[in-house]
RODO-2510 file (C-alpha; in nm, 4 decimals, decimal comma):
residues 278
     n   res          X          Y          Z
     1     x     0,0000     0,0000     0,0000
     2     x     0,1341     0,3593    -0,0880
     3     x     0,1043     0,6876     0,0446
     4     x    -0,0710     0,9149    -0,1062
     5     x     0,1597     1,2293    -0,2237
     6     x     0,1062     1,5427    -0,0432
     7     x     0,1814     1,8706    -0,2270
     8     x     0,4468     2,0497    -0,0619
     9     x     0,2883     2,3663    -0,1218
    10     x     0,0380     2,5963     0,0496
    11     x    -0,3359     2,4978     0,0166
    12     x    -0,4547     2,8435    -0,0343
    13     x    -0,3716     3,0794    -0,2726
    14     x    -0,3837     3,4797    -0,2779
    15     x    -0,6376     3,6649    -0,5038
    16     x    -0,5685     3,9740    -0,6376
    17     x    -0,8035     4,2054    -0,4269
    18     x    -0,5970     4,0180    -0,1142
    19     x    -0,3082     4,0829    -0,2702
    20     x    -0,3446     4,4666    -0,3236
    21     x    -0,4522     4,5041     0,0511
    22     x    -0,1425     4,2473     0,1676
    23     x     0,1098     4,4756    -0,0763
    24     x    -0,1107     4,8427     0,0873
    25     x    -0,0587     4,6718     0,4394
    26     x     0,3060     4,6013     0,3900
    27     x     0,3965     4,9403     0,2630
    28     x     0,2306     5,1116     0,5443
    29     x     0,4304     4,8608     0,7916
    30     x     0,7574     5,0399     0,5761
    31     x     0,6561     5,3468     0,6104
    32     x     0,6196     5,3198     0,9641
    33     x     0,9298     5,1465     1,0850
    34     x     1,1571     5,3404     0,8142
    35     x     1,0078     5,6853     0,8150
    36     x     1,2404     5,8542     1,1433
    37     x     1,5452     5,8090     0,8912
    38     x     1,3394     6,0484     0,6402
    39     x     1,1927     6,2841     0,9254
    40     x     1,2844     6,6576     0,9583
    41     x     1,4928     6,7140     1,2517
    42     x     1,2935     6,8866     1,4966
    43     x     0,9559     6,7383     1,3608
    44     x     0,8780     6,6265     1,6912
    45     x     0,7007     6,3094     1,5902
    46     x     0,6438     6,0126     1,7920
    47     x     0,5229     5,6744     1,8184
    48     x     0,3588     5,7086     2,1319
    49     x     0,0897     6,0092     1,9253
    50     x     0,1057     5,7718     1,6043
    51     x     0,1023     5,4166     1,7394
    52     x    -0,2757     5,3946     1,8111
    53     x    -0,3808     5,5328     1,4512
    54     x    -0,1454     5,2640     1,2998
    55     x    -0,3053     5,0354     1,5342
    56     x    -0,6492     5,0990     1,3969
    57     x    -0,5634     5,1245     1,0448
    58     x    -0,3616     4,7524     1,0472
    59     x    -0,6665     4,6764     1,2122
    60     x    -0,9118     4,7749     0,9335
    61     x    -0,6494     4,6808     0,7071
    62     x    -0,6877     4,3123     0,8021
    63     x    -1,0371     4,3305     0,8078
    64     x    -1,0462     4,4068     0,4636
    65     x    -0,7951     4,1219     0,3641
    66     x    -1,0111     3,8546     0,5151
    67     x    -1,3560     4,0132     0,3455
    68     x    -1,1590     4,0290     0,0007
    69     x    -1,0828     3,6375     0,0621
    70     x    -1,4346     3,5866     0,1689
    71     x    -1,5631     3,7389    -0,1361
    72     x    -1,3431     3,5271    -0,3553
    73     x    -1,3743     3,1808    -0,2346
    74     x    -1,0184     3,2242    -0,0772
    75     x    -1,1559     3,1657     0,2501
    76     x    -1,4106     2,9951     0,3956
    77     x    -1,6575     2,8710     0,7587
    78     x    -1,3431     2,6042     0,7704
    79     x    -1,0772     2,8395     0,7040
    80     x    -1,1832     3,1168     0,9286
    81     x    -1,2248     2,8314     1,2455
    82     x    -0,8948     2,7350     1,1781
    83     x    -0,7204     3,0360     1,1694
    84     x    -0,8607     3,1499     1,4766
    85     x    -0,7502     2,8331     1,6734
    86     x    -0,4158     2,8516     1,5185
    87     x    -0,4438     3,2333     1,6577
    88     x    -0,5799     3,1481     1,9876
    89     x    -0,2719     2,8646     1,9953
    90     x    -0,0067     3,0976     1,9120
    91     x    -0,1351     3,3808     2,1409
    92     x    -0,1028     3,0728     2,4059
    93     x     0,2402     2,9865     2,2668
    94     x     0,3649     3,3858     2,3277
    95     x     0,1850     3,3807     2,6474
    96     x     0,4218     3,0704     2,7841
    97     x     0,7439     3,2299     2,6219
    98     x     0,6469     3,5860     2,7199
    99     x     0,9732     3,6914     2,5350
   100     x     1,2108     3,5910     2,8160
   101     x     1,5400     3,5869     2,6959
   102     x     1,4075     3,6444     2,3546
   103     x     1,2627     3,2813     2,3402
   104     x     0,9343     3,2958     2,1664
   105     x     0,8070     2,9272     2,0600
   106     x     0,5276     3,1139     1,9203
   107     x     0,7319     3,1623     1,5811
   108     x     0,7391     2,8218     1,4800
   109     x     0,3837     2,8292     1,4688
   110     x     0,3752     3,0844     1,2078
   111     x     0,6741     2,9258     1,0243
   112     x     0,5089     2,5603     1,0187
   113     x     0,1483     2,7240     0,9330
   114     x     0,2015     2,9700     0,7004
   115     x     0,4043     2,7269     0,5293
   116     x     0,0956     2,4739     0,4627
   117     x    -0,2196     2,6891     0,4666
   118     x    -0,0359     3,0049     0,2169
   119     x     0,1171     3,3340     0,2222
   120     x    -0,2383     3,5600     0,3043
   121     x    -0,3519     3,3258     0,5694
   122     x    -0,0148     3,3283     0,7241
   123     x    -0,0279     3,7169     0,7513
   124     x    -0,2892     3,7348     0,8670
   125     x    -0,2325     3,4320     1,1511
   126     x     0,0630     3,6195     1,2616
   127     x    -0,0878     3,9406     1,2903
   128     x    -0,3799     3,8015     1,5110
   129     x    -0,1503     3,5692     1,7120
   130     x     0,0685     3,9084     1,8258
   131     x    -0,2924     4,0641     1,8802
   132     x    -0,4449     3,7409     2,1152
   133     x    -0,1065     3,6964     2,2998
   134     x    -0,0811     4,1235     2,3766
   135     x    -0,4225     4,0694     2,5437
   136     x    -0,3932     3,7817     2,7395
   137     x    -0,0872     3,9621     2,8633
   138     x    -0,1744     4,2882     2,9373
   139     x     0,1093     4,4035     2,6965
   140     x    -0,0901     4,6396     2,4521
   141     x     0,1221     4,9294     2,3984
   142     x     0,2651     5,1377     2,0966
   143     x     0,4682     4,8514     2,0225
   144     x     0,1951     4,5945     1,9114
   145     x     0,1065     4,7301     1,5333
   146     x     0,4632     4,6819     1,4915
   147     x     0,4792     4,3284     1,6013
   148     x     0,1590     4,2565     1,4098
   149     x     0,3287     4,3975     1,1097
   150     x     0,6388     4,1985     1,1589
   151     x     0,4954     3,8596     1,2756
   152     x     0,2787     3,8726     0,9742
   153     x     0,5586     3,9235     0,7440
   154     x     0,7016     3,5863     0,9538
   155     x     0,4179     3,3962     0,8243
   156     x     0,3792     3,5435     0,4922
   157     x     0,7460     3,4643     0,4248
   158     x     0,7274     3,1028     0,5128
   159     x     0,4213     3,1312     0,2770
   160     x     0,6721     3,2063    -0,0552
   161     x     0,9603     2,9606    -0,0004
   162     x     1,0038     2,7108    -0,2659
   163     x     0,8751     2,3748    -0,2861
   164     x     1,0389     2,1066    -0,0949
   165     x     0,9702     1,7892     0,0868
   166     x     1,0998     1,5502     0,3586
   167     x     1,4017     1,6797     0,5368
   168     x     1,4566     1,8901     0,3019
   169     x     1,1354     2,1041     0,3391
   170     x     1,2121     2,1115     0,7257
   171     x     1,5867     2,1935     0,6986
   172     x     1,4622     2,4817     0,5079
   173     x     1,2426     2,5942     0,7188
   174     x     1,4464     2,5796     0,9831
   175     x     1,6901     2,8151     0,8339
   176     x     1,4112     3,0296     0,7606
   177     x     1,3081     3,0295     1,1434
   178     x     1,6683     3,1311     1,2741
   179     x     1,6863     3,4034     0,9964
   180     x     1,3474     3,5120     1,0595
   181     x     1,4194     3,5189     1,4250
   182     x     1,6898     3,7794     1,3804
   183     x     1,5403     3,9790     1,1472
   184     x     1,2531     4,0507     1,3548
   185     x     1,4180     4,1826     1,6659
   186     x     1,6493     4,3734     1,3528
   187     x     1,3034     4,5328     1,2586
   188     x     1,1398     4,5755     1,6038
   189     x     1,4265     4,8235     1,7492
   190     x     1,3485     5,0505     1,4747
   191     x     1,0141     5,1519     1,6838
   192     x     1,2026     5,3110     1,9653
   193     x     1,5372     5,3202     1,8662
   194     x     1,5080     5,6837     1,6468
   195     x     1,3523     5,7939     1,9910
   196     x     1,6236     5,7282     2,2461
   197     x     1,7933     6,0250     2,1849
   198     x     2,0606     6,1027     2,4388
   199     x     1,9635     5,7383     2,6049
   200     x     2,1019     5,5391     2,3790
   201     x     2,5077     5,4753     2,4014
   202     x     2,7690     5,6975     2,2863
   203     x     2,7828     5,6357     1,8789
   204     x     2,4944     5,4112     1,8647
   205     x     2,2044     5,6894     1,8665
   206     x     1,9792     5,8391     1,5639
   207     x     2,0893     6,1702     1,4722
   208     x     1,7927     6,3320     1,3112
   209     x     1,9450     6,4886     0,9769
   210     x     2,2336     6,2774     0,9156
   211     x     2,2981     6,0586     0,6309
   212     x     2,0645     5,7744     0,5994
   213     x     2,3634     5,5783     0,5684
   214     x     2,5153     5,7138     0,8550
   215     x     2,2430     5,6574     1,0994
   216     x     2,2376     5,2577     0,9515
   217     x     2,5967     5,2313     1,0731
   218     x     2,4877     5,3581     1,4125
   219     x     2,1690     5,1596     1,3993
   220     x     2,3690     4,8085     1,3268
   221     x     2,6108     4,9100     1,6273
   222     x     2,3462     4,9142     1,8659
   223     x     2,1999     4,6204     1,7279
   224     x     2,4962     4,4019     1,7350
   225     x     2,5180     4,5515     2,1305
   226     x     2,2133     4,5609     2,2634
   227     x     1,9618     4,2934     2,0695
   228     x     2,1997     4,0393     1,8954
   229     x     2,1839     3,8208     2,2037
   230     x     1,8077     3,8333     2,2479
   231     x     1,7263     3,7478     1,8778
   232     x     1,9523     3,4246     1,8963
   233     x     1,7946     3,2385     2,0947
   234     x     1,4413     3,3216     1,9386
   235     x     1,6107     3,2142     1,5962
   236     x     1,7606     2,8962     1,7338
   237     x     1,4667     2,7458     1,9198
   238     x     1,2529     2,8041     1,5832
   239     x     1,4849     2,6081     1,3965
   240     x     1,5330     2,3463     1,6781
   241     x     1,1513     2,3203     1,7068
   242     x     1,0882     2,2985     1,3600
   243     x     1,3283     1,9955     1,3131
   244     x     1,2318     1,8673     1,6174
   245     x     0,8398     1,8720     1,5975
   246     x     0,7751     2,0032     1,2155
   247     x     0,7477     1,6782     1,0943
   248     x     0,4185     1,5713     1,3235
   249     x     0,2629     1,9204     1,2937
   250     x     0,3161     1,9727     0,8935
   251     x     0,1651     1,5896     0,8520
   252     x    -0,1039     1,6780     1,0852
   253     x    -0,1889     2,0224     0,9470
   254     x    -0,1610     1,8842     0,5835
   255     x    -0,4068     1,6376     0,6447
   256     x    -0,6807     1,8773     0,8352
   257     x    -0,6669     2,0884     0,5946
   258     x    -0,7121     1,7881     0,3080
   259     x    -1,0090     1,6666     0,5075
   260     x    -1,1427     2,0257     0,5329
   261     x    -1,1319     2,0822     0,1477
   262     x    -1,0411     2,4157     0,1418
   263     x    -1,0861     2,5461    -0,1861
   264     x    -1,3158     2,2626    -0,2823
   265     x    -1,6309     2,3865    -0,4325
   266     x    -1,9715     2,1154    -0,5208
   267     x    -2,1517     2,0695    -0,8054
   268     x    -2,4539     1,9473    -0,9010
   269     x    -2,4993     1,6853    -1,1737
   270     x    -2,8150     1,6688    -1,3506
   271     x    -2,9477     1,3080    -1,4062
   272     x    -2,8072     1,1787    -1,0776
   273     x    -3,0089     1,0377    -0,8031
   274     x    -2,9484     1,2076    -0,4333
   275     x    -2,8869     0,8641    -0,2841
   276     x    -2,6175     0,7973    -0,4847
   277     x    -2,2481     0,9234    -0,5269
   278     x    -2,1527     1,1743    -0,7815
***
């Protein structure tokens, strides 16, 4: 007896009104982790004023990815219950990491599942899974848009990588999960760090004015100081979980999500009696 081949690919694809909100969503994220190095000096602007608007537009921003997928069979009932208990599960997942040390198991969830179920769904899964875990933990600040926007790029990422199966498919996405996990503490300073002014140490502060190139060099100084050994760990226990326990989880949400026929759409045949199969 053989096993029947599963596609190594994600189950759901994006449609094109999806896609124009994902591509509107992820410029705004730019804009808003990028735009200190373009400020006026002196402008005065920060992300404790802005934070909340960004919060509400991501918000309505989301909204209107899952109603665009809705309205073109991208999603479903099925789809929709699963993403939300693969939201509530990785809010539960950030709740038991809660950052310490910069371990976060919640990011192999969004690496494993945005990997089988596509690149919109895993947006979107990230973004709610920052959202669920912020409010079971009281930790709903100016920060969150920003790790909604980044946590959804996580799973939106692990979304486009190639096609691959075995251990091959897991070695890859374990590299993907110690890269990702650097690359998101990498993005995540950028909300404070242009605001630290005369708190941050000597050569490793924004100077509002100066060379964009300038202010990178400072920027990857304080990185390599001050965040390096937080993202680490987050990367390494991704990959580690991922070869560990990616095998069981991809089989198991491969086959839910072949059960749940997502995508699958019936038809009626004329001529064909009810009690009998079509």
């Amino acid at each position: 007896m053989t096993t029947p081949h599963v596609p190594q690919r994600p189950v759901l694809a994006v449609r094109w009104r999806a896609a124009a909100t994902l591509a509107a969503t992820s410029l705004i994220g730019l804009v808003a982790f990028l735009w200190p190095f373009l400020a006026q000096p002196g402008s005065g602007l920060s992300h404790n004023a802005d934070a909340p608007w960004l919060f509400v537009l991501l918000i309505a921003l989301l909204a209107a990815l899952v109603v665009a997928e809705l309205s073109e069979g991208g999603l479903d009932a099925k789809t929709v219950a699963v993403l939300g208990v693969l939201a509530a599960a990785g809010g539960a997942l950030r709740v038991l990491g809660a950052g310490t040390a910069g371990v976060e198991p919640m990011f192999f969830l969004l690496v494993v599942a945005g990997r089988v179920l596509g690149r919109g769904v895993g947006f979107v899964l990230g973004a709610l899974a920052v959202l669920v875990g912020a409010f079971l933990t009281g930790g709903v600040g100016p920060w969150a848009p920003f790790q909604m926007i980044a946590a959804g790029w996580v799973g939106f990422g692990a979304g486009c990588l190639p096609r691959a199966s075995g251990r091959t498919e897991r070695a890859m996405l374990a590299g993907y999960g110690l890269v990702v996990g650097l690359l998101f503490g990498l993005l995540m300073n950028l909300w404070f760090w242009p605001f630290l002014a005369s708190g941050a140490p000597t050569g490793m502060g924004f100077v509002p004015g100066d060379p964009v190139a300038a202010n990178l060099s400072r920027y990857g100084t304080f990185y390599l100081a001050t965040s390096l050994g937080w993202d680490l760990p987050r990367g390494v226990l991704t990959a580690v979980l991922v070869m560990v326990a990616g095998r069981p989880v991809l089989t198991s949400l491969r086959r839910g999500t072949r059960r749940a026929a997502f995508g699958a759409t019936g038809t009626f045949v004329e001529g064909h009696e009810a009690s009998k199969p079509v």
